[in-house]
Kinemage of the C-alpha trace (Angstrom):
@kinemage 1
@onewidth
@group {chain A} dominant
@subgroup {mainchain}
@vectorlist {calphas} color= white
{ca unk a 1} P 17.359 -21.168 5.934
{ca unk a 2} L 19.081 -18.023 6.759
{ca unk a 3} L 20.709 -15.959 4.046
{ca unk a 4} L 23.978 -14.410 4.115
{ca unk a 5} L 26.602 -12.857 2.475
{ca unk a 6} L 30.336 -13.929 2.454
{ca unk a 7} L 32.478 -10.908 2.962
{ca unk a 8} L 34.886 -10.959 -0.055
{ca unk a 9} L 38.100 -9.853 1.805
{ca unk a 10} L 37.839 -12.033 4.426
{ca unk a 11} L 35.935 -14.963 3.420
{ca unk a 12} L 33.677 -14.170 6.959
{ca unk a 13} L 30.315 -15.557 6.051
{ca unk a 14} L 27.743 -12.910 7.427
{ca unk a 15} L 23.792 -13.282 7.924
{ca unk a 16} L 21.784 -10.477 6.147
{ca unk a 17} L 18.727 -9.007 7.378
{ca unk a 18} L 15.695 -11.155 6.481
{ca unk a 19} L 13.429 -9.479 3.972
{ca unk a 20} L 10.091 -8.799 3.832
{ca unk a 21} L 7.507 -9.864 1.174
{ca unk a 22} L 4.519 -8.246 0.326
{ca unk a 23} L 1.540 -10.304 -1.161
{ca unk a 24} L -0.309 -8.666 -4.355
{ca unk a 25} L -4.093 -9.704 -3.358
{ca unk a 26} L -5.608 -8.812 -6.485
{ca unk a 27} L -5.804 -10.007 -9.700
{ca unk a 28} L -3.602 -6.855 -11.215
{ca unk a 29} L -4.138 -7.895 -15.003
{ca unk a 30} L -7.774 -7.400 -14.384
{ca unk a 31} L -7.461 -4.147 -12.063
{ca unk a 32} L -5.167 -2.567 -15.196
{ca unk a 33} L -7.199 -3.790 -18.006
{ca unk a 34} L -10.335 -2.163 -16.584
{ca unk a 35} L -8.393 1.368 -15.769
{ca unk a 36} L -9.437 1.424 -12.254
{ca unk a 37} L -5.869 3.128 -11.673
{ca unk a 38} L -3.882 5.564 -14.159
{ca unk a 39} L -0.401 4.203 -14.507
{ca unk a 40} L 1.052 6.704 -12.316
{ca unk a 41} L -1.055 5.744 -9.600
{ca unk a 42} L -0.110 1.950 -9.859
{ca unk a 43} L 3.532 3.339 -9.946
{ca unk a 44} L 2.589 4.773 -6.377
{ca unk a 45} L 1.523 2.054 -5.169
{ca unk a 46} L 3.737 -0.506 -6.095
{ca unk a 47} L 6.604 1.940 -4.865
{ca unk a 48} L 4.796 2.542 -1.618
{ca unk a 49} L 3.926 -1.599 -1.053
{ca unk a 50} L 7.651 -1.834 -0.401
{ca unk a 51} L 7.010 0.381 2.424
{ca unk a 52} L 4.460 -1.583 4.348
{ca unk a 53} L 4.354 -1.982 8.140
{ca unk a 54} L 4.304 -5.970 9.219
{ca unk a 55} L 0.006 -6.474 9.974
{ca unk a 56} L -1.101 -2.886 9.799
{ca unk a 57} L 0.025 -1.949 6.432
{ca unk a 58} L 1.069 1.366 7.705
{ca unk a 59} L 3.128 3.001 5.156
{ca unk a 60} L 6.320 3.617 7.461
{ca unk a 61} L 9.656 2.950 6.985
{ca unk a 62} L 11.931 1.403 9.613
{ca unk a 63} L 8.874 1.972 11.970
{ca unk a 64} L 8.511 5.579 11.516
{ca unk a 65} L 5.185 6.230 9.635
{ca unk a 66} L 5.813 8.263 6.157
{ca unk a 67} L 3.999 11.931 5.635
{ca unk a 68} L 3.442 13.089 2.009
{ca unk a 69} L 7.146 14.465 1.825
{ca unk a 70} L 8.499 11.280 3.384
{ca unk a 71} L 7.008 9.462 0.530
{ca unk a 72} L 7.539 11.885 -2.265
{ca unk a 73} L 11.514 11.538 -1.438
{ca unk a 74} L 11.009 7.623 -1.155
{ca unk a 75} L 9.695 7.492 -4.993
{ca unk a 76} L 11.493 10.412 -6.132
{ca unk a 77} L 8.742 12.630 -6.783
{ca unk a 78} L 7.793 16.042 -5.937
{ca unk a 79} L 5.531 16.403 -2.834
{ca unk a 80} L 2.216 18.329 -5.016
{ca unk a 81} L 2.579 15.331 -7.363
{ca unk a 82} L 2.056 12.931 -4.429
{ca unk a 83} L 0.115 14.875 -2.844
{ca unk a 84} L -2.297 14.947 -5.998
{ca unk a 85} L -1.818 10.912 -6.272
{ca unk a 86} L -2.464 10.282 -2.235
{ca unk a 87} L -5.652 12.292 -2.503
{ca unk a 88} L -6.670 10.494 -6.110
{ca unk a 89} L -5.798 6.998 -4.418
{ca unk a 90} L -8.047 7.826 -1.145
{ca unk a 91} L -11.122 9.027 -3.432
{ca unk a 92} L -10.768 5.312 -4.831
{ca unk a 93} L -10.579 3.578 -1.225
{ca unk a 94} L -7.078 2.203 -2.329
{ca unk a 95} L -5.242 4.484 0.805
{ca unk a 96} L -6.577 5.235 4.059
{ca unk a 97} L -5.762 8.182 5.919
{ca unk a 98} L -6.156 8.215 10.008
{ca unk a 99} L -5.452 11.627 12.044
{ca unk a 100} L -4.642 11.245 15.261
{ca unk a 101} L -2.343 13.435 17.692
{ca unk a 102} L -1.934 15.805 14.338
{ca unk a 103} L -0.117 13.014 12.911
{ca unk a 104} L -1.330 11.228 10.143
{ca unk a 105} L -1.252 7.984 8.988
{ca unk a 106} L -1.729 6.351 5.452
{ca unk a 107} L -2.529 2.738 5.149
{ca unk a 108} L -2.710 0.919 2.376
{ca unk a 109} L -6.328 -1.053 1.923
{ca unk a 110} L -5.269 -4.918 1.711
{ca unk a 111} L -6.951 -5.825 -1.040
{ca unk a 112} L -4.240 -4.427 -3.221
{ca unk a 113} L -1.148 -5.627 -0.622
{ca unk a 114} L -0.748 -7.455 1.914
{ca unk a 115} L 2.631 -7.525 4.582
{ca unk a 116} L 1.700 -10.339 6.778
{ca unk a 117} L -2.079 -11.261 8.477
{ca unk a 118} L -3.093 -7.758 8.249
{ca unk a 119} L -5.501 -6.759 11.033
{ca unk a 120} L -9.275 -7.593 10.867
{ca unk a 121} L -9.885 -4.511 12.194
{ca unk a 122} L -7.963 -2.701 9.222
{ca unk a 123} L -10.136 -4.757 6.716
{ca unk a 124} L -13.763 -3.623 8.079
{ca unk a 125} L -12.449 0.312 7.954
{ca unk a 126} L -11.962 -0.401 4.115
{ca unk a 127} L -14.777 -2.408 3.397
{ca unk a 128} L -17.260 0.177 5.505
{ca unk a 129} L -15.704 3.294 3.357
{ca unk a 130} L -16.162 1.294 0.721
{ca unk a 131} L -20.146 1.041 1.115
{ca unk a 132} L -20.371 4.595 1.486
{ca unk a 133} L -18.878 5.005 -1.545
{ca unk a 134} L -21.223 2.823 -3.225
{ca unk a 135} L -24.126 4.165 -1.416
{ca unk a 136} L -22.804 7.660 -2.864
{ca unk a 137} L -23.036 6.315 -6.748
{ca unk a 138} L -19.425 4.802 -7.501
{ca unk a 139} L -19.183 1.374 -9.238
{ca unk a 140} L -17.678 -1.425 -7.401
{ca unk a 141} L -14.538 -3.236 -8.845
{ca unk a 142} L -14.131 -6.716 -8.674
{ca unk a 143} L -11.031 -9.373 -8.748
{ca unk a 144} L -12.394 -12.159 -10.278
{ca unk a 145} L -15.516 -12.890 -8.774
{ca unk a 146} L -14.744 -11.292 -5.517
{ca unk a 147} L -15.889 -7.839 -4.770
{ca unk a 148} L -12.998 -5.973 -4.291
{ca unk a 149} L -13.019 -2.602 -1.713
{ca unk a 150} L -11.606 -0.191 -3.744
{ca unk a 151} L -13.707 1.988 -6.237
{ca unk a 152} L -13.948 3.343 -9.198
């Protein structure tokens, strides 16, 4: 089923672009209660899940990745203040940062949000940086019964 939108002076019926969902992966009741983010930093990422690339979960909008300022304007908050949440949100394993090309790119770990059948590949990065943070002293965090790849 296609949606649309009827054009009120004409009476045109018009199809609208299809949106996108994004699938919460994690049992966020459980994540909150146990204060695994601050509420700022769930703010950031729910803002930034609408901004999720189709399988990589690339933060990018209309196919242009996002850097720090691109996201700061998104949410409508100063670049420092992201810049201070990005870092805080890749110390917990919730963001990924790759360099390549000295461009960067920010990835959002699927275990918090998922936009479509994200890469396998994409998975194994977070769930290896998540051993070494365990193997460094951090406690693991777990949704349910699953171990989750993000740390506290």
């Amino acid at each position: 089923m296609a949606i649309v939108r009827v054009d009120t002076e004409t009476g045109e019926i018009k199809p609208r672009r299809r949106l996108r969902f994004v699938k919460a992966e994690c049992h966020w009741g459980e994540v909150i209660a146990m204060g695994v983010f601050s509420n700022a930093e769930c703010k950031v990422l729910l803002g930034l899940s609408a901004y999720l690339q189709f399988r990589t979960n690339a933060i990018a909008d209309k196919g242009h990745l996002m850097s720090i300022g691109d996201m700061a304007a998104a949410l409508n908050l100063d670049a420092g203040n992201m810049t201070r949440y990005v870092k805080a949100l890749m110390r917990k394993n919730a963001i990924g940062r790759w360099s390549s090309g000295g461009t960067d790119k920010y990835v959002m770990n699927p275990a918090l949000f998922e936009s479509g059948h994200v890469d396998p590949a994409v998975r194994k990065f977070f769930q290896q940086e998540r051993d070494k943070h365990l193997a460094n002293g951090q406690r693991a965090v777990y949704s349910g019964r699953h171990l989750m790849t993000v740390v506290q």
